[in-house]
C-alpha positions as CSV (number, residue, x, y, z in Angstrom):
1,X,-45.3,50.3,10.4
2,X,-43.4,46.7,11.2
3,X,-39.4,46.3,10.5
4,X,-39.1,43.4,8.4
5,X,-35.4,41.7,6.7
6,X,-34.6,41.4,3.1
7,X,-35.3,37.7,1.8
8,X,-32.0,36.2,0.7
9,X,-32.4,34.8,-2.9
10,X,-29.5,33.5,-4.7
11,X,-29.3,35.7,-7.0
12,X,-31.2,38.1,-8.7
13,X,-32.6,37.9,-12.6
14,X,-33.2,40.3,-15.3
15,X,-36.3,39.9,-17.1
16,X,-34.8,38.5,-20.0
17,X,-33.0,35.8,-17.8
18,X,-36.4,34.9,-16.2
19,X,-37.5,34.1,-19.9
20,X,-34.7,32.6,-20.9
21,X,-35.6,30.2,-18.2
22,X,-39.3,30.0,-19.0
23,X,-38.6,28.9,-22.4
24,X,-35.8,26.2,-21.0
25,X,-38.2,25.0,-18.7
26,X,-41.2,24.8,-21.7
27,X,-39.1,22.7,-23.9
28,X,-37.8,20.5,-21.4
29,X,-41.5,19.7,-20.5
30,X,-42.6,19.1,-23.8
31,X,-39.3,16.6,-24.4
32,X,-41.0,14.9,-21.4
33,X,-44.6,14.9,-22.6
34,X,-43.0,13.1,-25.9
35,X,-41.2,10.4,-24.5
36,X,-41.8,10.2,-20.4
37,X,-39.8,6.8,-19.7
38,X,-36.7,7.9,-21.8
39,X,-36.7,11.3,-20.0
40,X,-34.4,11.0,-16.7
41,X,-31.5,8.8,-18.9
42,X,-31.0,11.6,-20.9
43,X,-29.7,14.1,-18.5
44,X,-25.9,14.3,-17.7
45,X,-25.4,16.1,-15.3
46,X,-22.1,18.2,-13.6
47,X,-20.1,18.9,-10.6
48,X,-17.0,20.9,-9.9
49,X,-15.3,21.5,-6.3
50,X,-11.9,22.3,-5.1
51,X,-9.7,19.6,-3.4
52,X,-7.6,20.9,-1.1
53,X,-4.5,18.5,0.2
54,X,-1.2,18.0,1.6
55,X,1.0,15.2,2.4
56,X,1.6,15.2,6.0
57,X,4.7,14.3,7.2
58,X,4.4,10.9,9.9
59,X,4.9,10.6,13.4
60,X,7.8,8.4,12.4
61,X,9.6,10.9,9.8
62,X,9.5,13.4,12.3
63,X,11.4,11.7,14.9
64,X,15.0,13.4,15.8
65,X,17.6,12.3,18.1
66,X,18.0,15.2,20.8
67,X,19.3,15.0,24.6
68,X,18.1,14.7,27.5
69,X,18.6,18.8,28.6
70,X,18.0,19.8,24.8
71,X,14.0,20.9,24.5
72,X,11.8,19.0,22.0
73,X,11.9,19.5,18.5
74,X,9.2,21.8,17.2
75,X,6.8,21.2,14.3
76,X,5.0,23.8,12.6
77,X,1.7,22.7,11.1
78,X,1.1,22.2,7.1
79,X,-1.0,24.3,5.3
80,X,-4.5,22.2,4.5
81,X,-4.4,24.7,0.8
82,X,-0.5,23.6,0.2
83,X,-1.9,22.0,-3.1
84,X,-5.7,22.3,-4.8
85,X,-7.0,20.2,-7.5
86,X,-10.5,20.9,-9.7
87,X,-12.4,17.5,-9.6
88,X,-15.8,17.4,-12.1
89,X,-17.8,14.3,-11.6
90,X,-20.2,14.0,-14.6
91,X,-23.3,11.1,-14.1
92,X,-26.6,10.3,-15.4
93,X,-29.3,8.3,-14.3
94,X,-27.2,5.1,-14.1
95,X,-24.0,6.4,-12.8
96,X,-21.0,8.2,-12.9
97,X,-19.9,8.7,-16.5
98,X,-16.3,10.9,-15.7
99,X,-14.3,12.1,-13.3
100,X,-11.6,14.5,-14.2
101,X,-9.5,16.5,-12.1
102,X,-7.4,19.8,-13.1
103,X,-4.4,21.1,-11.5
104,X,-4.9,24.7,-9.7
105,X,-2.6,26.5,-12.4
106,X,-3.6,25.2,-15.3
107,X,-6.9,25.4,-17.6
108,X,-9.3,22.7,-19.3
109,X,-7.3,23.5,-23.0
110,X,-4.1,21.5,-20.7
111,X,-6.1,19.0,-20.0
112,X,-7.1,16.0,-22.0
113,X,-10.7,15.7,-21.4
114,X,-13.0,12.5,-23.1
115,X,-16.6,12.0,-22.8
């Protein structure tokens, strides 16, 4: 007998998933057997992440007049998650086609969104 770990794999697919895949994969290489040079500039692809920001207050706005027996003034630190935005960059083979950018509490029927 010999202990061995569970391989970590993504996730894990049904059968009819792993098909579903197959067949994407099949017709994807028979659009590249037709037509191999036009193939790459017809993919767009997609990416979404959360920005996370804050507006820092400066060195200079947080000067205060105090005396000379008073102690310092104290200043807490901001919150990197204060504000999040969605950004989605969509390119292709020559570029970056879109960027678009969604406020956390809202959804993509706010938004005005043009391709």
């Amino acid at each position: 007998m010999k202990k061995v770990s569970a391989r970590w794999v993504p996730e894990m697919l049904s059968d009819a998933q792993k098909a579903n895949r197959a067949d994407a994969l099949a017709s994807l290489l028979r659009l590249f057997n037709e037509n191999p040079d036009n193939f790459i500039s017809r993919f767009l692809t997609v990416d979404e992440t959360w920005l996370h920001y804050f507006d820092p207050e400066s060195k200079l706005q947080s000067m205060a007049w105090k005396r000379v027996s008073s102690p310092p003034p104290r200043k807490f630190c901001v919150v990197a998650s204060a504000h999040k935005v969605m950004a989605t960059v969509f390119w292709d083979a020559e570029g970056i086609v879109l960027i678009d950018s969604l406020e956390h509490d809202s959804t993509y029927v706010d938004s005005t969104m043009l391709i």
